[in-house]
Residue frames relative to the residue before (quaternion, step in Angstrom):
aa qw qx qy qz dx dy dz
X 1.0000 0.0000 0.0000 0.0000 0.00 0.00 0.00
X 0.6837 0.3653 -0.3133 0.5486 3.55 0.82 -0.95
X 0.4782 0.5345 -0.5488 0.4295 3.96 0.43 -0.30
X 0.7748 0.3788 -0.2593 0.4347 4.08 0.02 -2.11
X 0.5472 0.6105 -0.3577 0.4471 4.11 1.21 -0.25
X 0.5152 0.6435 -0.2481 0.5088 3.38 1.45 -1.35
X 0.7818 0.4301 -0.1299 0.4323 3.27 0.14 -1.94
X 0.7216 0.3087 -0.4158 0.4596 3.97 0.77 -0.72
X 0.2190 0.9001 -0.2092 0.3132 3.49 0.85 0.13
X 0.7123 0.1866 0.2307 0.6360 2.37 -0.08 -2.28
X 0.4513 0.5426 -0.4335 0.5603 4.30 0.83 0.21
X 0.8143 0.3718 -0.1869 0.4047 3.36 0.35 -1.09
X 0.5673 0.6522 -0.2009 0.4609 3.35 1.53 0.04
X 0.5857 0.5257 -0.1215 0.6049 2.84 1.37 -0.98
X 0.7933 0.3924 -0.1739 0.4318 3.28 0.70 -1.07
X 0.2288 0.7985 -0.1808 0.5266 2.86 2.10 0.30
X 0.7962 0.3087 0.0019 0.5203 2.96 -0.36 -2.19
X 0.5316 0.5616 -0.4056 0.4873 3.66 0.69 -0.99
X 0.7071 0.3532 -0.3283 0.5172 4.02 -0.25 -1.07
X 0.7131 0.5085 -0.3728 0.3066 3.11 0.06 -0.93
X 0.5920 0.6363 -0.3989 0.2924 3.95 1.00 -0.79
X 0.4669 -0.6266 0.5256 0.3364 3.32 -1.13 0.14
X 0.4364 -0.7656 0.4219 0.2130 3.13 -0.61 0.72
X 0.5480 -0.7103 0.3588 0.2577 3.67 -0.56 1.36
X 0.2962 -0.7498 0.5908 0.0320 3.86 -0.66 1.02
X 0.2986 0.6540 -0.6924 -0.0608 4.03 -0.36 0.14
X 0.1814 -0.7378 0.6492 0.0357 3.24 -1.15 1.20
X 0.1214 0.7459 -0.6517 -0.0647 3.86 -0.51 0.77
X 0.1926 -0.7257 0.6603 0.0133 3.59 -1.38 1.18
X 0.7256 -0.5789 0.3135 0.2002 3.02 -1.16 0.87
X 0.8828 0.0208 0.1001 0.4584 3.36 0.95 -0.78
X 0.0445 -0.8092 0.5116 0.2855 4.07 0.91 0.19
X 0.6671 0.5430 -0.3403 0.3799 3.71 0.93 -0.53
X 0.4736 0.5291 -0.4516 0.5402 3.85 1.14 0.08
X 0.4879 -0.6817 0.4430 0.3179 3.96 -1.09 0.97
X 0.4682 0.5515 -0.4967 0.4796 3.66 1.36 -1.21
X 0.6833 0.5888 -0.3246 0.2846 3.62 -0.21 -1.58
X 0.7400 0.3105 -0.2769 0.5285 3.35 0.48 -1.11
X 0.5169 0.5345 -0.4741 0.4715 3.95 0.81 -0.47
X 0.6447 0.5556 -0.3967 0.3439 3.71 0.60 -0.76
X 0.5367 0.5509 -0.3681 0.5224 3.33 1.08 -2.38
X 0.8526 0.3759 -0.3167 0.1773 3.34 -0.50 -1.57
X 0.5173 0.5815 -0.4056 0.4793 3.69 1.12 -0.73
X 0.6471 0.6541 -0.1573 0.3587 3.47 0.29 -1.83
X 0.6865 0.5110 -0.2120 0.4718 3.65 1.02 -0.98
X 0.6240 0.4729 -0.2958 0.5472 3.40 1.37 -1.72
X 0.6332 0.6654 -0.2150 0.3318 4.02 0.81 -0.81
X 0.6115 0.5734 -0.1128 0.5335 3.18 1.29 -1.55
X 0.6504 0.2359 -0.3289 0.6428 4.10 0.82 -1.03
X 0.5106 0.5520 -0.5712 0.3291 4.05 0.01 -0.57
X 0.8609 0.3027 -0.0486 0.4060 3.38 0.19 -1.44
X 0.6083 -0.6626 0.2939 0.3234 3.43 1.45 1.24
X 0.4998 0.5856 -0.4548 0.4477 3.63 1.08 0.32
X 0.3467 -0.4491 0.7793 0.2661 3.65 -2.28 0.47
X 0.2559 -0.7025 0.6629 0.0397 2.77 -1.73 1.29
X 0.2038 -0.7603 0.6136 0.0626 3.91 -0.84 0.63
X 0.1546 0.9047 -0.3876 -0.0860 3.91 -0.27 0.61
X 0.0508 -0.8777 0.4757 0.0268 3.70 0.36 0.73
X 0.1309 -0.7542 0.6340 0.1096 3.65 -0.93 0.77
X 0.5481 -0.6065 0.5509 0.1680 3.24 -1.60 1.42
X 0.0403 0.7987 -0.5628 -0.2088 3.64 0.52 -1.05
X 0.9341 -0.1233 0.0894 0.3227 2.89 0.32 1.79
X 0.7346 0.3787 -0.1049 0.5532 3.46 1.38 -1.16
X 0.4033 -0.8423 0.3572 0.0196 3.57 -0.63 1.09
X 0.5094 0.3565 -0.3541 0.6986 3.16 1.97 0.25
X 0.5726 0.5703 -0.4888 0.3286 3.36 0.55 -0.29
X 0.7358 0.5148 -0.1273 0.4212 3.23 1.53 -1.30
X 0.8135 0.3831 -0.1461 0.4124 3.15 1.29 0.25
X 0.2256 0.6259 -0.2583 0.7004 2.41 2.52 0.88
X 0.7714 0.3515 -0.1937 0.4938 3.43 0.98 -1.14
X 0.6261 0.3900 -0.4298 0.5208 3.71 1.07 0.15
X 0.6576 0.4387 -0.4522 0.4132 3.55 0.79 0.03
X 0.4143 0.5943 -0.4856 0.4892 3.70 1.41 -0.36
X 0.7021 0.5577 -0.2966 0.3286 3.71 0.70 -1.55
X 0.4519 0.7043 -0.3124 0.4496 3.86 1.69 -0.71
X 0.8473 0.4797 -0.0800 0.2134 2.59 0.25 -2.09
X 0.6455 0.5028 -0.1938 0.5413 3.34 1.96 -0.80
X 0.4749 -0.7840 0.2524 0.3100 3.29 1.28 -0.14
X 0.0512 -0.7723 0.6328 -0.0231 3.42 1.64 1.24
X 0.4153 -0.5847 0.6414 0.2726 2.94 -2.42 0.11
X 0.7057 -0.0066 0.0084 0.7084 3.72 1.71 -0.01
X 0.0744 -0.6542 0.7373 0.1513 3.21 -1.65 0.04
X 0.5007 -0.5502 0.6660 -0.0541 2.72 -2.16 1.06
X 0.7214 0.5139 -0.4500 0.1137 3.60 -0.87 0.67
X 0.7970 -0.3930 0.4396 0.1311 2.08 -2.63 0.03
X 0.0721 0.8740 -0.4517 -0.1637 3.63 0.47 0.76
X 0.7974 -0.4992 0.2992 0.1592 2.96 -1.41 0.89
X 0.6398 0.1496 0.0513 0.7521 3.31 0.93 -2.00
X 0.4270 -0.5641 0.6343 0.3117 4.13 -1.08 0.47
X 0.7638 0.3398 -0.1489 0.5282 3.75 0.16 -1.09
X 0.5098 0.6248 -0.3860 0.4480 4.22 1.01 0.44
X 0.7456 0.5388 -0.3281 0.2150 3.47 0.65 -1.04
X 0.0666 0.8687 -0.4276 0.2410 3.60 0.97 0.32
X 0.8039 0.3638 -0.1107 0.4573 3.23 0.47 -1.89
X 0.6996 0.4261 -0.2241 0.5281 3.55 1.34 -0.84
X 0.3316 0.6618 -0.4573 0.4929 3.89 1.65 0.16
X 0.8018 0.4830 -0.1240 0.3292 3.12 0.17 -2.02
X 0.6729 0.5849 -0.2868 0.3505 3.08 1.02 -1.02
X 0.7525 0.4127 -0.1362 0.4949 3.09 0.75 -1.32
X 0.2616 0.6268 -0.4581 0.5735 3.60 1.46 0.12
X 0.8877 0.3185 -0.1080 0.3144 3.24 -0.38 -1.20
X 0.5996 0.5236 -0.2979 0.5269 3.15 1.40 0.07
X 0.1206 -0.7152 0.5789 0.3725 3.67 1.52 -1.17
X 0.2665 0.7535 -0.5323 0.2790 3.27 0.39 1.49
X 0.3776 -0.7550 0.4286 0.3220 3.57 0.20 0.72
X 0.1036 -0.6449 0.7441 0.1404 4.34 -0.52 0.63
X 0.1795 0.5773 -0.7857 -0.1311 3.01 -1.95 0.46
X 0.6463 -0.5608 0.5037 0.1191 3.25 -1.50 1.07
X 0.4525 0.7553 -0.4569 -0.1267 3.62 -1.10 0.30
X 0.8080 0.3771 -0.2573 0.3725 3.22 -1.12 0.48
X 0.5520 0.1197 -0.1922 0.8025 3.85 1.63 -0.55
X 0.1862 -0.8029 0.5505 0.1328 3.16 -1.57 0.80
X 0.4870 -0.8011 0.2636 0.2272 3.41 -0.35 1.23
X 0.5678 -0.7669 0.2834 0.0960 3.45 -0.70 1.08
X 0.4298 0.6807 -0.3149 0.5027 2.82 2.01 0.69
X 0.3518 -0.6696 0.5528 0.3496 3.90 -0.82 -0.81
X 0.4428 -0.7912 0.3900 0.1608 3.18 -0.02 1.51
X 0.2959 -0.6708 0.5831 0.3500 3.57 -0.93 0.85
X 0.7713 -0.1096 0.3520 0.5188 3.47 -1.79 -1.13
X 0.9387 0.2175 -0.0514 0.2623 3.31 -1.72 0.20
X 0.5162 0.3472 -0.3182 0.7153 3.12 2.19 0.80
X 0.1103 -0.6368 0.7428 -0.1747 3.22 -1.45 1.30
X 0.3166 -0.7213 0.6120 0.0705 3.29 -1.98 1.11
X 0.0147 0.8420 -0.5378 -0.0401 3.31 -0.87 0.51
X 0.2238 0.7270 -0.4906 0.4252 3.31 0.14 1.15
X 0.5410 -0.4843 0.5992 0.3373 3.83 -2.23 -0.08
X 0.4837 -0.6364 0.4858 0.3536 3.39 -1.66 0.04
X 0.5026 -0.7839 0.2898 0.2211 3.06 -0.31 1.17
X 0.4657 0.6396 -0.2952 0.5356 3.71 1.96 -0.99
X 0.8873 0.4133 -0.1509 0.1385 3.10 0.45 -1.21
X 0.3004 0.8402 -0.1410 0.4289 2.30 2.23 -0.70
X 0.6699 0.5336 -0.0580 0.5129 3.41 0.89 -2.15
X 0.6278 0.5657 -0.3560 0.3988 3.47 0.93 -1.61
X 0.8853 0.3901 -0.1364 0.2134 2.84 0.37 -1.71
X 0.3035 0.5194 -0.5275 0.5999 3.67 1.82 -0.04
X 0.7881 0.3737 -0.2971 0.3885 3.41 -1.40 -1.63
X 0.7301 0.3666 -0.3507 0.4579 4.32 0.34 0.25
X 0.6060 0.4077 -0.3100 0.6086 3.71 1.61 -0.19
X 0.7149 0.2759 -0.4118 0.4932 3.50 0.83 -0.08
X 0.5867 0.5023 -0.5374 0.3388 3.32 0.47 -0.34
X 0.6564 0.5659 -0.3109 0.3902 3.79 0.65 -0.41
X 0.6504 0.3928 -0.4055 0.5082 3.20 1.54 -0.60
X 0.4644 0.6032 -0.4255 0.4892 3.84 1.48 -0.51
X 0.3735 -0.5772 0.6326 0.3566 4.43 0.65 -0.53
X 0.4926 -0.6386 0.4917 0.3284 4.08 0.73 0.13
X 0.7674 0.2648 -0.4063 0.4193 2.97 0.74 1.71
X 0.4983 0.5840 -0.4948 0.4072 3.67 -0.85 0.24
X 0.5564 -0.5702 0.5322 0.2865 3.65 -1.71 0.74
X 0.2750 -0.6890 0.6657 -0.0809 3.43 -1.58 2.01
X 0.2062 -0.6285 0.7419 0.1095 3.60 -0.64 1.76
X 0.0843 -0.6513 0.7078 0.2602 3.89 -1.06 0.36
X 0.3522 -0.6319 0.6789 0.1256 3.64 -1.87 0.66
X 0.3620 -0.8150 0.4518 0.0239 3.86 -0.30 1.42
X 0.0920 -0.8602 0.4681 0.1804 3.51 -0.66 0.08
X 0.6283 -0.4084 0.1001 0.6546 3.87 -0.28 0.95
X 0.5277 -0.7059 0.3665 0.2981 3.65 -1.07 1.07
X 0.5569 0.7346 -0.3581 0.1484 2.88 1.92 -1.08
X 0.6730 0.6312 -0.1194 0.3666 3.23 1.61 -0.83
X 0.5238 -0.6704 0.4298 0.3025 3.67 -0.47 1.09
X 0.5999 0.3778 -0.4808 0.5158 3.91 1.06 -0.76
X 0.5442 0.5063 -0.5266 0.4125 3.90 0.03 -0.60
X 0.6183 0.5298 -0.3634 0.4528 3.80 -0.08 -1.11
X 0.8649 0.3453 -0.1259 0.3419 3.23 -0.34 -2.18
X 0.6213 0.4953 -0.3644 0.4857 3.61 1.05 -0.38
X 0.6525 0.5127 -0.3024 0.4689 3.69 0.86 -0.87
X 0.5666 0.5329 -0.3392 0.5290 3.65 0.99 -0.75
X 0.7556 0.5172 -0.1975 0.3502 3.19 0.35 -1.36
X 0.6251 0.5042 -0.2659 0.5333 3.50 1.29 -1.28
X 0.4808 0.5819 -0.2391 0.6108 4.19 1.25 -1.36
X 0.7880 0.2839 -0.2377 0.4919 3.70 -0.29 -0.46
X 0.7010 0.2585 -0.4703 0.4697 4.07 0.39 0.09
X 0.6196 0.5602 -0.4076 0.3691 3.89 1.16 -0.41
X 0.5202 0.6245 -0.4277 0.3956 3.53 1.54 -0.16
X 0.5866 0.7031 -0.2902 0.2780 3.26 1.47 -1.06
X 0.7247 0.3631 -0.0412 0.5842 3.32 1.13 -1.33
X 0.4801 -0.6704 0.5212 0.2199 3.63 -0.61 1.88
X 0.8654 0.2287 -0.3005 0.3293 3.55 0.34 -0.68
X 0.4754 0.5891 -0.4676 0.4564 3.58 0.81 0.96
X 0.2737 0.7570 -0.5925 0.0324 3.37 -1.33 0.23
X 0.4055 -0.6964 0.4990 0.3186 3.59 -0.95 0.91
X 0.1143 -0.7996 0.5894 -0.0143 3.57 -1.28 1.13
X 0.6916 0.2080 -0.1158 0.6820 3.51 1.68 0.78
X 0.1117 0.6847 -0.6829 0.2288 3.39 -0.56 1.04
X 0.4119 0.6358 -0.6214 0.1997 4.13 -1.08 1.13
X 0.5129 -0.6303 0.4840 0.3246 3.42 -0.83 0.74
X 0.0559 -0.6658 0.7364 0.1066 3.23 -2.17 0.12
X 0.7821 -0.4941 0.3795 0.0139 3.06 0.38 0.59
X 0.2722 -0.7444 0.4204 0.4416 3.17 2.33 0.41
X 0.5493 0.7398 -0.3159 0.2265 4.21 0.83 -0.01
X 0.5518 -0.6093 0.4747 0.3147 3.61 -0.29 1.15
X 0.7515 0.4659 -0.1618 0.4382 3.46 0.25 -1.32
X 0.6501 0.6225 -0.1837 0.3951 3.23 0.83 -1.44
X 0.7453 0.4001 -0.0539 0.5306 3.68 1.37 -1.40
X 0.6777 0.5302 -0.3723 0.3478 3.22 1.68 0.51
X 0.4362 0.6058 -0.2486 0.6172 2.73 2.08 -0.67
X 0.6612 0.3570 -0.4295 0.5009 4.35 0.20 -0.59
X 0.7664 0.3838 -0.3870 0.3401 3.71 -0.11 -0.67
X 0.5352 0.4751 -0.5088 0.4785 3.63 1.41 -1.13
X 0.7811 0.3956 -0.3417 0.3415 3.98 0.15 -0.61
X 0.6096 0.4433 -0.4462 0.4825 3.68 1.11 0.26
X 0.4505 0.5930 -0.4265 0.5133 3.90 1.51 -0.14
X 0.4911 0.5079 -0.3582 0.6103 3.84 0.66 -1.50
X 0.8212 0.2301 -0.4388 0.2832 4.11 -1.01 -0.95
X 0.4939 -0.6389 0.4977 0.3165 3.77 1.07 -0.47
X 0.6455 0.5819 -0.4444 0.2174 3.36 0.95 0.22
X 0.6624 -0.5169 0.4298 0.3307 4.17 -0.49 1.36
X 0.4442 0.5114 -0.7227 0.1374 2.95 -0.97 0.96
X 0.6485 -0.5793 0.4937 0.0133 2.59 -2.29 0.46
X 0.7280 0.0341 -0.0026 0.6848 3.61 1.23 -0.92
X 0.1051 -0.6367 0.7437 0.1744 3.23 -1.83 -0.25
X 0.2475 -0.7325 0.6309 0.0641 3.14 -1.09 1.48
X 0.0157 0.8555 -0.5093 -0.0919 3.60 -0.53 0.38
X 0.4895 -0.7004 0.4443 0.2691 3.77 -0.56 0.93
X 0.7793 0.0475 -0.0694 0.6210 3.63 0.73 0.54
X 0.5445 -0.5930 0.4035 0.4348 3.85 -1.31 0.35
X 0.5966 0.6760 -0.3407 0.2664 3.47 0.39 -0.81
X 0.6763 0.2052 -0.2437 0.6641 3.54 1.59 -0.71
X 0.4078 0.4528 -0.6119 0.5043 4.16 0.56 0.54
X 0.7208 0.3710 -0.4171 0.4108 3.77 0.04 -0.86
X 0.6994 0.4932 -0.3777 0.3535 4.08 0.78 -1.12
X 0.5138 0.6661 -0.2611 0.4735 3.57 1.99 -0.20
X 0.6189 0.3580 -0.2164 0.6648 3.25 1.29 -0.63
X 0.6560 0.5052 -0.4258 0.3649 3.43 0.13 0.23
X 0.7442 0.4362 -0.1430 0.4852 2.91 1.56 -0.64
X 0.5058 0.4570 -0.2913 0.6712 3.23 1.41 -0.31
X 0.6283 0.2444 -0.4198 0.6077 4.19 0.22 -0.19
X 0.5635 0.5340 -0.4986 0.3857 4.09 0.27 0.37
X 0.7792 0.5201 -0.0782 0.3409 3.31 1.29 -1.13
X 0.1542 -0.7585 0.4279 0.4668 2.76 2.46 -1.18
X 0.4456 0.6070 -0.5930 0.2850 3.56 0.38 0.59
X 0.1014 -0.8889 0.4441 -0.0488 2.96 0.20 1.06
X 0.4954 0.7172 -0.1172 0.4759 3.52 1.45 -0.52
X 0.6236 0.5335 -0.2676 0.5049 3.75 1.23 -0.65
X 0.3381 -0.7069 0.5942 0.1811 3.70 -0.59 0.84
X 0.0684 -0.7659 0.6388 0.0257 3.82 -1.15 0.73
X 0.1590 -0.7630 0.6226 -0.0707 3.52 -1.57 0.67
X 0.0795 0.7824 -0.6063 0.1179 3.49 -0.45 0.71
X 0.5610 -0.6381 0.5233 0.0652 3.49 -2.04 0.20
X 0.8535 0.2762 -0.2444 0.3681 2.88 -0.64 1.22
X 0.2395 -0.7901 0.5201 0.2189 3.55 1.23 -0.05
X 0.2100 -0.7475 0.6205 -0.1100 3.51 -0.26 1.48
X 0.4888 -0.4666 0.5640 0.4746 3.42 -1.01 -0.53
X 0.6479 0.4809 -0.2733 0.5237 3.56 0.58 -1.14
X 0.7181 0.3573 -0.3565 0.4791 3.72 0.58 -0.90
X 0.5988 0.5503 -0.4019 0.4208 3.71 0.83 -0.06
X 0.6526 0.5884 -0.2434 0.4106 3.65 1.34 -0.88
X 0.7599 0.3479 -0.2674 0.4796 3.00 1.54 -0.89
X 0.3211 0.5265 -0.5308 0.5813 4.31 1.70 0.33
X 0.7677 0.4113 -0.3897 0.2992 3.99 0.15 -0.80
X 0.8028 0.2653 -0.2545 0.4694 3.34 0.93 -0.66
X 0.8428 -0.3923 0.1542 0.3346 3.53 0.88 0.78
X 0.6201 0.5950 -0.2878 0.4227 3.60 1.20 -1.24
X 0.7790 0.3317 -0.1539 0.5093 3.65 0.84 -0.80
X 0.4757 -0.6730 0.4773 0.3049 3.74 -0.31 1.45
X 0.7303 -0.0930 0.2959 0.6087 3.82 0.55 -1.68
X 0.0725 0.6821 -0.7139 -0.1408 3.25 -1.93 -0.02
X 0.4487 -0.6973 0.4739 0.2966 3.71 -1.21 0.54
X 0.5740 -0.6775 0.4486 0.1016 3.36 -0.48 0.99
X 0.0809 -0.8700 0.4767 -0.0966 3.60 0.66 1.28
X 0.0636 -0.7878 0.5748 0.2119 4.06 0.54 0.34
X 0.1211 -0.6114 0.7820 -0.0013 3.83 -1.12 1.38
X 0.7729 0.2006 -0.4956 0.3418 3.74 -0.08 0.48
X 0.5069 0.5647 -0.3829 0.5267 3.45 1.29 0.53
X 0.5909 0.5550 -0.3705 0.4533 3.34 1.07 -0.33
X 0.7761 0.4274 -0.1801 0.4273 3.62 1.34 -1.38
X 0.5056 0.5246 -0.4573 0.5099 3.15 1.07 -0.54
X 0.6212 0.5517 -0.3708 0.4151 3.67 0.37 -0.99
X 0.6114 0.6182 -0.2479 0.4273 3.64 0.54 -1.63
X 0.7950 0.3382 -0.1315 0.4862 3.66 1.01 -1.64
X 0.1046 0.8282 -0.2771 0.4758 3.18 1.95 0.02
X 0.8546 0.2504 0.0553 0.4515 3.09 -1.04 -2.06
X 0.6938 0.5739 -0.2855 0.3283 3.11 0.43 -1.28
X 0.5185 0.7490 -0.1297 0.3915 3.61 1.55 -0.87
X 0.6573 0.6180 0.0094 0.4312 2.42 1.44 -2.18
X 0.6383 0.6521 -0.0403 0.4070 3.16 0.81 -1.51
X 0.7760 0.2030 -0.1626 0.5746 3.14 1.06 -1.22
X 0.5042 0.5753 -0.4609 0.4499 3.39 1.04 0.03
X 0.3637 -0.6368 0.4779 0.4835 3.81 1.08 -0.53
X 0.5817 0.6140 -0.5006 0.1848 3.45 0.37 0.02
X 0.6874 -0.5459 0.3836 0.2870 3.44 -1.44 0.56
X 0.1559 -0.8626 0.4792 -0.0446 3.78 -0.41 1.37
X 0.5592 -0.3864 0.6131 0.4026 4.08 -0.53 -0.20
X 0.4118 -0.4515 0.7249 0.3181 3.37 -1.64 0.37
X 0.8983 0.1720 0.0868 0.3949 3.21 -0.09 -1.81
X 0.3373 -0.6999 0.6201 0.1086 3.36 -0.51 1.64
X 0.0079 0.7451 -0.6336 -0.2079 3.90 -0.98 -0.09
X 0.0035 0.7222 -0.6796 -0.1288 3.68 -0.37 0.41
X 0.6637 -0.6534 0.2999 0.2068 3.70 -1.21 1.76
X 0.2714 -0.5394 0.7640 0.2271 3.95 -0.96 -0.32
X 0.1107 -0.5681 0.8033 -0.1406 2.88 -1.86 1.28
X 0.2385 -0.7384 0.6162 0.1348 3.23 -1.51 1.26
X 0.3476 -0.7683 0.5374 0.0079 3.49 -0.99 1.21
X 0.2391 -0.8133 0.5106 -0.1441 3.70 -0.48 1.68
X 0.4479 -0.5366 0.6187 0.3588 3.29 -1.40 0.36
X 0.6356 0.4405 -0.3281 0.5425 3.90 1.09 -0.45
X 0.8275 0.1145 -0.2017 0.5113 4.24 0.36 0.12
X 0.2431 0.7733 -0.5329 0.2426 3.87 1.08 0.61
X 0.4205 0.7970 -0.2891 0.3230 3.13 1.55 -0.39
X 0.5696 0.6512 -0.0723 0.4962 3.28 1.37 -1.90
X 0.8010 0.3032 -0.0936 0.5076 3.90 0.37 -1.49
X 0.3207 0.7352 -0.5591 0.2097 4.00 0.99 -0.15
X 0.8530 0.1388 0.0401 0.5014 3.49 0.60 -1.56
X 0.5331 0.5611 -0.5117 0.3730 2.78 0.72 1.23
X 0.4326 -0.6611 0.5513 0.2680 3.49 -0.93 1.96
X 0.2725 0.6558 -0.6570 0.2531 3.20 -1.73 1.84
X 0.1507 0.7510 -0.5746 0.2884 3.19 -1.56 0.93
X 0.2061 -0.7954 0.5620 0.0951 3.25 -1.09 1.42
């Protein structure tokens, strides 16, 4: 009698200690060396212990088998969910399926995947179209709706690169006296966006603005254009960094749209919560765009951001 007393006990302990765990988090992101990214990792961590969870973070750098090597690693250890940041937008199939088959909740953030999400997966993230819309329609207004638009790309693999460039391409059709007369990726890359414009300055072809799919290549645009002394060229970029705010405050950057990466993770850690709680979530999370001025830069100063 005392032995089957022992044993229900100790059952009920266990079953105990079991509830009590924190449920396992593997988050893999796409890139730790991209600022948004780290704004995510870094939000996403402070989230993850709030909400009584273990957090796991692995970075692809960039490489898409790597990253899908690292959500099966996340299987194998028995996560209670993953979180990510894919690499390629139009790649995630293999890491869909997988975790299907596991009955592993996925939750998307920040690039949204180009697939139709089954059950028990959910996106959190901005609209990438609109995003694009809305730059390329504040600058065109500071441009009077006219003059020649070089556009600055981000890695193609990515659905925001695309959907912003479309999006930005489709209001300059609108207005007869605009037209784009340069259009080459960099690579969402500072460095990358100094080296394309210094070589569209070199061909000699007039323009008027630079639209850039994120801040990081508006600022590598202004580097290059304050190399040349062309000082005259209007720029635009994504996301309202800090840096991309410093450079709306002191003048060099016309505007940028205000992407929120700690609204994106909190959200991300959010759903993800949800999910394991069983509880009924959105597919699609949207977290808003804001448009960032030399007249309200004021607003974004202290705010922690970065793409």
């Amino acid at each position: 009698m005392k032995i089957r007393v022992l044993a229900f006990f100790l059952s009920v302990l266990i079953s105990i200690t079991a509830f009590a765990k924190a449920p396992k988090v593997g988050v893999a992101l796409a890139n730790f060396d991209l600022n948004f990214v780290s704004i995510l990792r870094t939000q996403m961590v402070q989230e993850i212990k709030t909400l009584n969870m273990d957090g796991q973070f692995v970075d692809a750098k960039g490489d898409v088998a790597l990253q899908v090597q690292q959500v099966e690693d996340f299987i194998n250890q028995g996560v209670d969910a993953i979180i990510l940041n894919p690499v390629d937008t139009q790649g995630v199939m293999p890491m869909i399926k997988a975790a299907q088959n596991a009955s592993i909740p996925l939750i998307f953030v920040n690039r949204k995947p180009e697939v139709t999400l089954p059950a028990n997966m959910a996106y959190v993230g901005s609209d990438s179209a609109l995003g694009g819309e809305m730059e390329m329609e504040a600058l065109a207004k500071k441009m009077n709706y006219k003059g020649n638009v070089a556009i600055l790309m981000g890695d193609l693999s990515n659905e925001e690169a695309r959907e912003r460039t479309r999006a930005t391409e489709a209001v300059i059709a609108k207005y007869k006296g605009m037209k784009v007369v340069e259009k080459q990726t960099a690579k969402w890359q500072r460095n990358e966006a100094v080296d394309v414009v210094s070589s569209w300055l070199l061909n000699g072809t007039p323009i008027n603005a630079i639209v850039a799919n994120n801040d990081e290549m508006a600022i590598g645009a202004i580097m290059a254009l304050n190399q040349a002394k062309a000082m005259n060229i209007l720029v635009a970029g994504i996301d309202g960094t800090p840096d991309g705010v410093k450079f709306v405050q002191n003048g060099r950057m016309a505007l940028t749209i205000f992407q929120d990466a700690r609204g994106q993770a909190t959200g991300a850690i959010e759903v993800t919560r949800a999910l394991l709680d069983k509880k009924k979530v959105e597919t699609y999370n949207w977290v808003p765009y804001k448009t960032i001025t030399p007249e309200n830069y004021q607003q974004f100063v202290t705010v922690d951001q970065g793409k």
